[in-house]
C-alpha positions in Angstrom: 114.8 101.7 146.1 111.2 103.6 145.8 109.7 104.0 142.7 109.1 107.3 141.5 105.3 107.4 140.2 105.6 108.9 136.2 103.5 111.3 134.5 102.5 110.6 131.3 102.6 112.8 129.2 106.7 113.0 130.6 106.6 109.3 129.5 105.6 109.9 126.0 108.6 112.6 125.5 111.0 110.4 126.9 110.0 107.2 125.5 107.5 107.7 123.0 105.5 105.6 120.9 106.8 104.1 117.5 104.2 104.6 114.8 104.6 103.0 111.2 103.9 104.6 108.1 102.0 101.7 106.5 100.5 98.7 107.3 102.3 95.1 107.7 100.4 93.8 103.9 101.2 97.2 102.0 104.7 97.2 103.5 104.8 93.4 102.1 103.3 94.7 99.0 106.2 97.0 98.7 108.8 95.2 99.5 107.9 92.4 97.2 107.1 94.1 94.2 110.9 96.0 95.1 112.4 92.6 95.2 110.6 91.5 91.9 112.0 94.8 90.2 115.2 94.6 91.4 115.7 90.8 90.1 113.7 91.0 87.4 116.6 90.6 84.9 118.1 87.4 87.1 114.3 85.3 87.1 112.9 86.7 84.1 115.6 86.3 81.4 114.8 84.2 78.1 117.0 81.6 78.9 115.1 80.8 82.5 111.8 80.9 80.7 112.6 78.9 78.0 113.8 75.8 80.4 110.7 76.7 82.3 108.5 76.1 79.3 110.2 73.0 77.5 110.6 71.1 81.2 106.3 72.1 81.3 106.2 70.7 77.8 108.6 67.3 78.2 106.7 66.3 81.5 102.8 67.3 79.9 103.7 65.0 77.2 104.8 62.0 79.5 101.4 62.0 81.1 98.9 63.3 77.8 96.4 61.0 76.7 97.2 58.0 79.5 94.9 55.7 79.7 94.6 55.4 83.6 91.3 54.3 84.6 92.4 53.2 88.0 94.1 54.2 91.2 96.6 51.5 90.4 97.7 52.3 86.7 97.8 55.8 88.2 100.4 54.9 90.7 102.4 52.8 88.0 103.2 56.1 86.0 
């Protein structure tokens, strides 16, 4: 078999090159701020936030005004 020496510009007809629209990070940016409309109602409902919220609250208040002074006490709580 002898290879058959291409001309380019034949090459870019046949095969040619892909070229994208947008960038990798705006494509990300798309896609992400798709998925975050798309789900918005499933992570962003009341009930989610409010377990969110009171779980921040209930562990704050474990750890609010300790008295910790050293590396030790600190690994205690």
């Amino acid at each position: 078999m002898v290879s058959v020496p291409q001309d380019e510009a034949l090459k870019d007809k046949v095969c040619p090159q892909r070229q994208w629209g947008a960038r990798w990070d705006e494509q990300f940016s798309i896609l992400f701020w798709r998925g975050i409309k798309e789900r918005r109602h499933d992570y962003f409902s009341w009930l989610r936030i409010t377990q969110v919220l009171s779980t921040a609250i209930i562990l704050g208040l474990l750890w609010w005004q300790s008295d910790a002074k050293n590396p030790k006490d600190l690994q205690d709580q």
